[in-house]
Backbone bond lengths (Angstrom), bond angles and torsions (degrees), N, CA, C in turn:
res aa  C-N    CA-C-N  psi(-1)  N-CA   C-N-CA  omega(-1)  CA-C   N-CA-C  phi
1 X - - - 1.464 - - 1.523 110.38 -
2 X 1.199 123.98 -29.72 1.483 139.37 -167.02 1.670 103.01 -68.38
3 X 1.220 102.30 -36.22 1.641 128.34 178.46 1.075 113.81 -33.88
4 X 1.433 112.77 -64.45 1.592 151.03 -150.19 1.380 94.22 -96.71
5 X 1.109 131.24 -48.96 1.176 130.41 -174.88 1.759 146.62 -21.80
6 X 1.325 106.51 -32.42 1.231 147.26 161.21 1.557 101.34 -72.51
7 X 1.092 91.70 -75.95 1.547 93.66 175.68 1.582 127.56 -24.36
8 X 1.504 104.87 -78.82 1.300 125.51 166.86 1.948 114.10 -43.78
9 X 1.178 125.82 -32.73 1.261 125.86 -171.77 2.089 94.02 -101.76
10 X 1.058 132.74 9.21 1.081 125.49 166.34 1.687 107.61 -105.41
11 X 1.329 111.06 -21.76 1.418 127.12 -178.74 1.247 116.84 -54.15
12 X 1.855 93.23 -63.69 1.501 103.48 177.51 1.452 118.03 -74.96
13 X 1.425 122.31 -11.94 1.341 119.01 176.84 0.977 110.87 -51.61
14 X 1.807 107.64 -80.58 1.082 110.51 177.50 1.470 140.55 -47.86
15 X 1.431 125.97 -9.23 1.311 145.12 145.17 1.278 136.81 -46.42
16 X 1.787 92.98 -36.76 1.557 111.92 -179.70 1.751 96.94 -83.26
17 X 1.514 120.51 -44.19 1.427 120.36 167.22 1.148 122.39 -25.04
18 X 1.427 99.64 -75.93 1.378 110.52 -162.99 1.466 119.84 -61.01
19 X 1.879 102.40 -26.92 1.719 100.60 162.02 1.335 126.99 -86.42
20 X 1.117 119.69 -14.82 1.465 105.77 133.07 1.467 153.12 -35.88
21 X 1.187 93.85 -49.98 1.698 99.72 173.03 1.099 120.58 -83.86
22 X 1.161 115.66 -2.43 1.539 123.45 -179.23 1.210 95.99 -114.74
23 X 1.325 141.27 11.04 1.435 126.78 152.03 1.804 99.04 -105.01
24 X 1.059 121.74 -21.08 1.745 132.66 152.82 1.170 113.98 -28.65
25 X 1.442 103.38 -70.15 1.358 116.58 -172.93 1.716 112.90 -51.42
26 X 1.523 109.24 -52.24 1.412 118.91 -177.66 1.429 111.98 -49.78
27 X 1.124 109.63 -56.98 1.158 118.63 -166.42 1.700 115.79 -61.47
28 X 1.427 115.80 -36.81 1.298 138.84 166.29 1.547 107.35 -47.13
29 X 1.127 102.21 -73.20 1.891 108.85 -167.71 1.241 100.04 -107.17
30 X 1.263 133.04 21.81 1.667 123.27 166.87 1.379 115.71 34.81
31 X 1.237 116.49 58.56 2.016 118.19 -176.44 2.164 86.72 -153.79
32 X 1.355 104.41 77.00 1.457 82.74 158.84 1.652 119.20 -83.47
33 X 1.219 106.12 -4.25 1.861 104.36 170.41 1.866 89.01 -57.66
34 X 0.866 132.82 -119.52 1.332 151.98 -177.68 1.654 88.10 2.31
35 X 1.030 131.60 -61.19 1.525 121.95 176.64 1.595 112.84 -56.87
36 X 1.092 115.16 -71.08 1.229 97.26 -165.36 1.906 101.88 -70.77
37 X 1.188 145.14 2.14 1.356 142.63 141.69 1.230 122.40 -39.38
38 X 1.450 130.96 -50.24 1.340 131.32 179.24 1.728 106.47 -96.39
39 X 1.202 108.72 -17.42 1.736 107.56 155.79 1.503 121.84 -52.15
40 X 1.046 111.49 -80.14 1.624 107.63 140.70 1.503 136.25 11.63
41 X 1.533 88.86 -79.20 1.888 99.61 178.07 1.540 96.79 -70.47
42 X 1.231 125.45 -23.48 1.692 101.68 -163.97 1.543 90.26 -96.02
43 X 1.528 143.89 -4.12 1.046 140.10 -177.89 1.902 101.76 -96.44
44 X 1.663 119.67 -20.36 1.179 114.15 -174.21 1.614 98.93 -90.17
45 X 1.102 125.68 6.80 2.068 135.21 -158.00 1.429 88.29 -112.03
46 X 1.485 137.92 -36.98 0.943 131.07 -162.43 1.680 127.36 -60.56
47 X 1.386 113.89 -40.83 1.650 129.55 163.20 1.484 100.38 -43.32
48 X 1.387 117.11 -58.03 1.568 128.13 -160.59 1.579 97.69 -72.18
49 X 1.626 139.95 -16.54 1.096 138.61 -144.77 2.001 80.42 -126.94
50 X 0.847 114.62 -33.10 1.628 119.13 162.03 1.792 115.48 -55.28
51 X 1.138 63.92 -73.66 2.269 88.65 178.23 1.688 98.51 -38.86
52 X 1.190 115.13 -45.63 1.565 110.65 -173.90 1.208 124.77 -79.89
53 X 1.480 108.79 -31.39 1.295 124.65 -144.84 1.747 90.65 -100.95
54 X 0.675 123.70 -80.29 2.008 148.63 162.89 1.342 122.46 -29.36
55 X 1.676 107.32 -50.93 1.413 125.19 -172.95 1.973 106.00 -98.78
56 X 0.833 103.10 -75.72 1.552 115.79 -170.74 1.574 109.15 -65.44
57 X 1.808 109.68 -56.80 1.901 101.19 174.10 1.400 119.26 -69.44
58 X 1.167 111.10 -20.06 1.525 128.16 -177.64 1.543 112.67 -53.88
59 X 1.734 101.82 -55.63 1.400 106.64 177.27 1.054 114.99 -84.27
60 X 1.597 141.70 -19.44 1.196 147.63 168.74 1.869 108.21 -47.17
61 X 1.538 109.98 -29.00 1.050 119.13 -148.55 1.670 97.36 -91.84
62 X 1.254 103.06 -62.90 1.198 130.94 153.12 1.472 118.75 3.87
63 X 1.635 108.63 -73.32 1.643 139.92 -175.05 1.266 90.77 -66.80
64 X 1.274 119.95 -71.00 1.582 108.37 -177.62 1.404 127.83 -51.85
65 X 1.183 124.28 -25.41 1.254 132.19 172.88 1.456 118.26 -82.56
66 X 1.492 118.73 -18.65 1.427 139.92 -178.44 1.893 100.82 -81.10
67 X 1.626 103.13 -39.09 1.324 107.01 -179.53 1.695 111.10 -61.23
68 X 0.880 102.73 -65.94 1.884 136.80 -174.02 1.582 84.66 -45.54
69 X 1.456 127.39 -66.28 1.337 108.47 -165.23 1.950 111.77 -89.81
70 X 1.225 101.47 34.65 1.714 106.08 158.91 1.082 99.95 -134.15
71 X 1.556 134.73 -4.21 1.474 132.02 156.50 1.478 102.94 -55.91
72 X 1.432 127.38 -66.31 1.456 128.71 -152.70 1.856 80.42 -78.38
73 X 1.115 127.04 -53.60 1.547 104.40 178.61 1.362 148.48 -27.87
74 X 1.596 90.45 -43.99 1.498 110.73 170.49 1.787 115.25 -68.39
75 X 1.595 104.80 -41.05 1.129 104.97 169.82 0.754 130.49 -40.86
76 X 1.490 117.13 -47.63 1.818 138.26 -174.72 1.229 106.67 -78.30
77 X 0.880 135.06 -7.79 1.714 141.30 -149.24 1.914 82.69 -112.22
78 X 1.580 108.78 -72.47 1.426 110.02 170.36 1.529 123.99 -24.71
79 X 1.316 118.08 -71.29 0.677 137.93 179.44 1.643 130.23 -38.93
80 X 1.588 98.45 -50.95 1.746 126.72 163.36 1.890 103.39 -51.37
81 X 1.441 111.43 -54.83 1.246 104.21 174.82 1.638 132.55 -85.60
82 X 1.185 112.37 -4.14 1.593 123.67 157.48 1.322 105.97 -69.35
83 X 1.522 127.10 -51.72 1.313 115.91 -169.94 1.609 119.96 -88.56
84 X 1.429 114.60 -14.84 1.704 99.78 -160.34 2.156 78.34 -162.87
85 X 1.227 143.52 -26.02 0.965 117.48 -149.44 1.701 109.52 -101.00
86 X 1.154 109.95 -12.73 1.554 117.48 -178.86 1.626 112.18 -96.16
87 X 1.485 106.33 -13.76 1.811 101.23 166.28 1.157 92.28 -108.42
88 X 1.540 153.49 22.52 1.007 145.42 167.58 1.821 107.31 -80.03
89 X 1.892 93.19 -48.99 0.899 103.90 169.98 1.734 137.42 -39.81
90 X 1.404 93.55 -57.49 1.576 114.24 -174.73 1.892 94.67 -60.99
91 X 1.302 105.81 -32.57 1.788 100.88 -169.47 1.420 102.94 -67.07
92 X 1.428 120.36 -54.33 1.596 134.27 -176.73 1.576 97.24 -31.07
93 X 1.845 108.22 -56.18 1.551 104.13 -146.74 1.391 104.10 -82.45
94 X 1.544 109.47 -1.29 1.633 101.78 172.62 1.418 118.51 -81.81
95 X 1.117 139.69 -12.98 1.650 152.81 128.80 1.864 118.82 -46.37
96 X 1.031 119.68 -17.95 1.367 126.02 -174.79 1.594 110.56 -89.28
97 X 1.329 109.36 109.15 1.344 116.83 171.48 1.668 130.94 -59.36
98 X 0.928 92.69 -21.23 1.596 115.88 -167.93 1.377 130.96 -108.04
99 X 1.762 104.07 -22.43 1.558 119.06 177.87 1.447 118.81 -33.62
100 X 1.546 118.69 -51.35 1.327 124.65 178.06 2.222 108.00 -48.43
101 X 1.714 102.75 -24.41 1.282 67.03 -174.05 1.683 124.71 -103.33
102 X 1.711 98.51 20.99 1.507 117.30 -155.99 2.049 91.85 -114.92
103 X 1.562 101.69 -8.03 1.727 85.32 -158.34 1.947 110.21 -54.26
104 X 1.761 99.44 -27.93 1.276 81.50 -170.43 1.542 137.15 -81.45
105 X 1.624 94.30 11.43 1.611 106.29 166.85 2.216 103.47 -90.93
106 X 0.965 96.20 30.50 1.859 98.04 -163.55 1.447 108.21 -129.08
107 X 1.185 92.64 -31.48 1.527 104.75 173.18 1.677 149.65 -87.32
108 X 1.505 82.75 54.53 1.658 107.10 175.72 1.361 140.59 -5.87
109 X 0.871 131.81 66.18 1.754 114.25 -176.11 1.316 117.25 -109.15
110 X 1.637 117.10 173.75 1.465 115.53 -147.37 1.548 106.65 -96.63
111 X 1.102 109.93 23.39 1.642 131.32 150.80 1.051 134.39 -91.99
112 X 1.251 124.13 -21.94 1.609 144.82 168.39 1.314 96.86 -13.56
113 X 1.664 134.78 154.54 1.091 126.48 135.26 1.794 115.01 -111.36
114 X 1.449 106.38 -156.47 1.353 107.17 -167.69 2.017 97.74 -74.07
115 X 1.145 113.77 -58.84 1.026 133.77 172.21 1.802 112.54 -46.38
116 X 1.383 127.66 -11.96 1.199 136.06 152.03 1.267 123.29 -77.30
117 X 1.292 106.78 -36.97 1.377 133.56 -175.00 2.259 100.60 -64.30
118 X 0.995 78.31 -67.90 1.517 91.63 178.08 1.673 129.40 -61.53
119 X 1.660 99.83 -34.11 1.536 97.89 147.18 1.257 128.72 -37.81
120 X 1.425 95.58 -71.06 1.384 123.04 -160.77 2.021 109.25 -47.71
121 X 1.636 108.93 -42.78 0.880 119.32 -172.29 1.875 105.86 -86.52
122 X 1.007 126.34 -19.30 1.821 132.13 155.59 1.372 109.60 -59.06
123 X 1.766 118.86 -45.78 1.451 94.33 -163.27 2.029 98.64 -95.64
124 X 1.235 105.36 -0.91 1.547 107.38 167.96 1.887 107.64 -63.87
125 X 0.977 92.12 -47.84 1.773 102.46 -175.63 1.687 115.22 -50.78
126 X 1.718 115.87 -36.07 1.199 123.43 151.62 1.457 120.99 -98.32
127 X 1.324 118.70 51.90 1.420 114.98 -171.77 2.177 83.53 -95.69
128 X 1.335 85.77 147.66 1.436 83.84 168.68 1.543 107.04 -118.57
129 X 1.530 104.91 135.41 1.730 110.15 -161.80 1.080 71.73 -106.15
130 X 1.828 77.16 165.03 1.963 101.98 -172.47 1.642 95.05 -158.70
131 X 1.697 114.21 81.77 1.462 113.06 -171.28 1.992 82.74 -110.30
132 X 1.764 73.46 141.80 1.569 97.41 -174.42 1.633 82.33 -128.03
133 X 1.522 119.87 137.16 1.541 121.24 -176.92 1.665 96.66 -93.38
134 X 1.304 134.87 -3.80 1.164 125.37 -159.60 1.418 98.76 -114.69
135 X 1.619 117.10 6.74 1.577 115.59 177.27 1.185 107.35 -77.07
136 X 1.476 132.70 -41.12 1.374 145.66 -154.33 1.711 97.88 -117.40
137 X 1.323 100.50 -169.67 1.416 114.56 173.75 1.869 116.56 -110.77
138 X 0.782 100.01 96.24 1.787 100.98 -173.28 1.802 100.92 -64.95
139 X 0.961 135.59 -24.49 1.258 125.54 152.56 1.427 127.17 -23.52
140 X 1.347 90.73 -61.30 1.608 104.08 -167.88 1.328 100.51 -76.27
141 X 1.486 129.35 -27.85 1.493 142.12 -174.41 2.200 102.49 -46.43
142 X 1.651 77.24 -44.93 1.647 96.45 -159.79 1.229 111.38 -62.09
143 X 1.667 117.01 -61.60 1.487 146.59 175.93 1.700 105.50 -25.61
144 X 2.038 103.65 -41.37 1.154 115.29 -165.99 1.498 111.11 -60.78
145 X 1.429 100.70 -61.80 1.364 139.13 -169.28 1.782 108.20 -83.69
146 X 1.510 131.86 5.48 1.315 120.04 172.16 1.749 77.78 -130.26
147 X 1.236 141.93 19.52 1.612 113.28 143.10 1.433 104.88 -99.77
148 X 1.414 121.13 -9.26 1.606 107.79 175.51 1.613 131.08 -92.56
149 X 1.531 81.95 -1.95 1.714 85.85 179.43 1.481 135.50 -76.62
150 X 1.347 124.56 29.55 0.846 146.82 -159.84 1.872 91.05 -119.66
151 X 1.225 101.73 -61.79 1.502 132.37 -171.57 1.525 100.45 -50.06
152 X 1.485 108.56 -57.18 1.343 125.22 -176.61 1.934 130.60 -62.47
153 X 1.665 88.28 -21.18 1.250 96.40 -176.63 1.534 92.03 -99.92
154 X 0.829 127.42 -27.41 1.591 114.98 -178.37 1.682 104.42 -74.21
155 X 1.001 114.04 -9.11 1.805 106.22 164.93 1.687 101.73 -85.83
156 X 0.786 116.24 -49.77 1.270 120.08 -166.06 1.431 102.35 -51.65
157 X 1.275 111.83 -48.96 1.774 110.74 171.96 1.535 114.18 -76.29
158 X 1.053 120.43 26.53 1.569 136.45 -167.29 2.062 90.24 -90.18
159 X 0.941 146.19 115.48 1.326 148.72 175.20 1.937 118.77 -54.85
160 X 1.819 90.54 -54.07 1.596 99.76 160.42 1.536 120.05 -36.34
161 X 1.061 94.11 -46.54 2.387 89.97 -164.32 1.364 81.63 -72.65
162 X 1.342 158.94 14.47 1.225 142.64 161.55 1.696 94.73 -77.32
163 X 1.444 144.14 -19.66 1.048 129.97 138.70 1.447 139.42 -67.69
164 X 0.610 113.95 -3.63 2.333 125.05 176.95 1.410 113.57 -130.24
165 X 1.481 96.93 75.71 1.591 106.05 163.87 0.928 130.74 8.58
166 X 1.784 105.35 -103.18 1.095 147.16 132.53 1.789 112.69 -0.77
167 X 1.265 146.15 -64.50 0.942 158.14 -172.54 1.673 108.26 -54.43
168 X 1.522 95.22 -59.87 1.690 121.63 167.95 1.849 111.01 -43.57
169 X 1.046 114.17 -61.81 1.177 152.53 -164.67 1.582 92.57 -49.95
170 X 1.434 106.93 -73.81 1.517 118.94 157.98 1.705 123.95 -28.63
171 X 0.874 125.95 -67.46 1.458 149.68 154.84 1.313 110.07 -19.72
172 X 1.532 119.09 -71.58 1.552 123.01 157.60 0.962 128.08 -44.47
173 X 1.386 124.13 -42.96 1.774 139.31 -164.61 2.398 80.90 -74.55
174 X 1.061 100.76 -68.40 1.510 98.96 179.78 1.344 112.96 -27.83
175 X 1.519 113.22 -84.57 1.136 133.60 -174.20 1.870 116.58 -35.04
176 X 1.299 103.21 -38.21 1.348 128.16 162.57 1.293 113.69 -18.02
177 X 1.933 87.22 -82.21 1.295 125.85 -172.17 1.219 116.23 -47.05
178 X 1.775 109.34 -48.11 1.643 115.88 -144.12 2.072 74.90 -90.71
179 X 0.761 160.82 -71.94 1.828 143.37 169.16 1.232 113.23 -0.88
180 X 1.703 96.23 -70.58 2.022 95.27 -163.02 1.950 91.89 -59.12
181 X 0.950 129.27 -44.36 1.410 114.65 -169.52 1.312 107.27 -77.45
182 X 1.251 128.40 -24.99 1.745 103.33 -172.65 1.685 112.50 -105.28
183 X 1.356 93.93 29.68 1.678 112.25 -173.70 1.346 109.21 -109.96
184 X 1.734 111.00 -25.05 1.353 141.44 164.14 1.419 108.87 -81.25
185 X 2.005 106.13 115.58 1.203 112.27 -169.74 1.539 93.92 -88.45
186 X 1.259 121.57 -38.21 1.353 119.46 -153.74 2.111 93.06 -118.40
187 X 1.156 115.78 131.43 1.570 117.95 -159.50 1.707 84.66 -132.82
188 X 0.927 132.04 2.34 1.821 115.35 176.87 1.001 122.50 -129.00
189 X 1.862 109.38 -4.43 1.776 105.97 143.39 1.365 120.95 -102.56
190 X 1.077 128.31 49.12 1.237 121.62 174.35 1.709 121.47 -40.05
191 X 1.502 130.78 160.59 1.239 121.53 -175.49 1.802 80.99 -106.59
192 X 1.506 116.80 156.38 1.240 103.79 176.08 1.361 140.89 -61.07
193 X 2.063 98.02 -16.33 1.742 81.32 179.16 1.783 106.62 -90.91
194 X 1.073 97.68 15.95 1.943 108.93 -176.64 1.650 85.62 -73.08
195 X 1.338 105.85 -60.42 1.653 109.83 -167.01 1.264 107.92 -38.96
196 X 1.405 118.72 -68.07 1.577 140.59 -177.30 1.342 129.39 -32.23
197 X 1.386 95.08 -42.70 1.063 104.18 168.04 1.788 122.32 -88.11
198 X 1.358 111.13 -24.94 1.643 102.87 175.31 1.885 99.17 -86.78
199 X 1.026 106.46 -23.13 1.876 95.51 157.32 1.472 127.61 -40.78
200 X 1.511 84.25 -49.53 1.702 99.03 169.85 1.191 123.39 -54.51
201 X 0.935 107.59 -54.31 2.025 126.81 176.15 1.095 97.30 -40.07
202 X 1.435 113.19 -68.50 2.043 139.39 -165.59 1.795 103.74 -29.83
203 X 1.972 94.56 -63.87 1.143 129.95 163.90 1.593 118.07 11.76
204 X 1.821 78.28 -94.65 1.341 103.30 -142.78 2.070 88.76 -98.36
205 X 1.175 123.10 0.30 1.334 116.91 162.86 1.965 114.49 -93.10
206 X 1.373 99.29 -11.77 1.609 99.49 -174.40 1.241 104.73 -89.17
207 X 2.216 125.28 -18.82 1.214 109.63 -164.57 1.158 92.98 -88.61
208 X 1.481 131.12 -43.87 1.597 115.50 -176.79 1.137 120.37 -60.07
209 X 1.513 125.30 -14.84 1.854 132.28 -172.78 1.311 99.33 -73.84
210 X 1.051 109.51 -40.73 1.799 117.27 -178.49 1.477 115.91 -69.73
211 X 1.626 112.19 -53.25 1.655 95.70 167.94 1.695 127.40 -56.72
212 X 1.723 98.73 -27.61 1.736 103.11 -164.59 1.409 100.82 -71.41
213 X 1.627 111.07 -25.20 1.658 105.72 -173.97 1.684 105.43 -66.57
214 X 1.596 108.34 -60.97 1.588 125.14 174.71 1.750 100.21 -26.81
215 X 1.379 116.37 -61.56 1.034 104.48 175.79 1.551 141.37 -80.03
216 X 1.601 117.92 -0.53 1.136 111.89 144.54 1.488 140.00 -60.33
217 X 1.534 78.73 -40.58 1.666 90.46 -158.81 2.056 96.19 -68.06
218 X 1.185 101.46 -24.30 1.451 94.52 -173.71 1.724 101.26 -68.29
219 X 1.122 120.63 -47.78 1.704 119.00 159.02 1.040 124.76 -60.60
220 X 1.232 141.36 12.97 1.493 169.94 143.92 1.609 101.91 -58.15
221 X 1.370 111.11 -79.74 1.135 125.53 171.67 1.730 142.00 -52.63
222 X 1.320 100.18 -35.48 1.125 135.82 157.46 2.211 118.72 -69.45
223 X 0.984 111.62 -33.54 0.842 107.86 -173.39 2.031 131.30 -130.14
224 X 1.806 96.02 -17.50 1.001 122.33 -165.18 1.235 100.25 -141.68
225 X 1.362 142.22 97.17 1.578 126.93 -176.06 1.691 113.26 -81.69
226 X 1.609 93.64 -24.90 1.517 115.84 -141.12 1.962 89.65 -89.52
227 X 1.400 115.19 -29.45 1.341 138.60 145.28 1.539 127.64 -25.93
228 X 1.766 96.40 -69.25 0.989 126.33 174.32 1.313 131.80 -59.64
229 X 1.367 115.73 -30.45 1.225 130.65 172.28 1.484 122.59 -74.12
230 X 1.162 98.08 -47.14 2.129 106.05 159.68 1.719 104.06 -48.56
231 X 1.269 115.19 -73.61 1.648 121.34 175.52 1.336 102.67 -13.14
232 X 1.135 118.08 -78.03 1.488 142.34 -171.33 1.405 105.58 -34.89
233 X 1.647 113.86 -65.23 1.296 123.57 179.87 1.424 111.69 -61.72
234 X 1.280 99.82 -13.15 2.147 88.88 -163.55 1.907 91.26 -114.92
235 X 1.094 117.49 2.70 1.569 114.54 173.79 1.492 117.43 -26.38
236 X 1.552 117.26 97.06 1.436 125.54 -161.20 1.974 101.18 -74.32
237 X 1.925 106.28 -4.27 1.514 102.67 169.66 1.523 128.75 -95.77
238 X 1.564 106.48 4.20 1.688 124.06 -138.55 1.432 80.84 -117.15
239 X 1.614 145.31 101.77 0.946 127.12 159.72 1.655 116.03 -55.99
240 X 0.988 119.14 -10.49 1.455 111.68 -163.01 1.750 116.81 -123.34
241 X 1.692 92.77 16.27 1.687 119.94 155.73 1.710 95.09 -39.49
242 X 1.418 96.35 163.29 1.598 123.81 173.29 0.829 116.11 -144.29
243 X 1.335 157.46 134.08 1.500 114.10 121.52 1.288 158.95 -74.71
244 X 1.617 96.52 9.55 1.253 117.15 169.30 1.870 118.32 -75.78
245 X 1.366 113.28 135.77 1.295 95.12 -165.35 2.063 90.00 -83.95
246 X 1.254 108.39 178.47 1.595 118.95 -158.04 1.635 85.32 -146.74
């Protein structure tokens, strides 16, 4: 209540003002017809002074503020994959049985359209993963993911990803991961349901890593070409990425 307080005593001030002057006024030019006449009009303006003010600037305000906070998103989003999310990538797909038969929804180029874009991300949604922990080296998985965890938790305390689900979501599925493995002293005898279960982990953090990239890079493109063009070159699915331009 203490909150409001201010509030409420500026409310009625100005309330008490304004009836003042409008008993000012009367008293001045002796015509309260003419007063309470334009009392009236400024009491019939008021809906329309709502409608603008509440309804229409409100959402104007809104959008812009909706923009601004997927501006700093994207940033963070960038940023996540410059430092830890695009060799995360390449690590995932060395456990993936199946990658060879999904690369050509992965393989980005600076022709893409929107409608490529959106394929690509439908037939990801039924991609069927097939992580075997004994294809790759989960060692190296770890090394990756226990020098970034430092990195990782400071997004997580990031306030923004309290807007992007999905983004968040990711973050956890990681964070997950990078525990069950660095909690694991010994990673190359696994018993099989040990495996199975950090497959799982692998899993379910590689399918969302894969849409969040799809969907950068399409805001990459969309918004950053000059961005976009590194992406392209550094494609952690494209064995035959560069970064040298050719």
């Amino acid at each position: 209540m203490i909150r409001y307080s201010w509030q409420i005593l500026l409310g009625l001030s100005l309330l008490i003002m304004s009836i003042l002057l409008y008993f000012a006024q009367i008293e001045i030019f002796h015509d309260p017809r003419d007063t309470f006449f334009y009392l009236l009009q400024d009491l019939a303006f008021i809906p329309v002074q709502v409608l603008l003010v509440t309804v229409i600037l409100n959402r104007i305000l809104n959008v812009r503020e909706k923009r601004a906070t997927l501006s700093r998103l994207n940033m963070i989003i960038g940023i996540f994959f410059s430092e830890v999310g695009t060799n995360l990538l390449k690590a995932f797909t060395e456990f993936d049985h199946h990658i060879t038969k999904n690369k050509g929804a992965l393989l980005v180029e600076s022709r893409w359209t929107e409608a490529q874009f959106s394929a690509a991300m439908k037939r990801l949604q039924n991609y069927d993963y097939n992580i075997d922990c004994s294809k790759s080296d989960l060692r190296g998985l770890k090394v990756i993911l226990a020098g970034k965890r430092d990195f990782l938790l400071k997004l997580l305390e990031n306030p923004n990803l309290l807007e992007h689900e999905a983004f968040t979501e990711l973050l956890l599925a990681i964070f997950h991961l990078t525990e069950e493995l660095t909690m694991r002293k010994d990673l190359v005898t696994l018993t099989p349901a040990d495996g199975a279960h950090i497959a799982v982990d692998i899993q379910r953090a590689y399918a969302i890593l894969i849409m969040e990239w799809l969907v950068y890079m399409k805001h990459l493109k969309n918004e950053y070409p000059y961005l976009f063009s590194l992406a392209i070159r550094t494609n952690p699915f494209d064995e035959k990425a560069s970064i040298i331009i050719k």
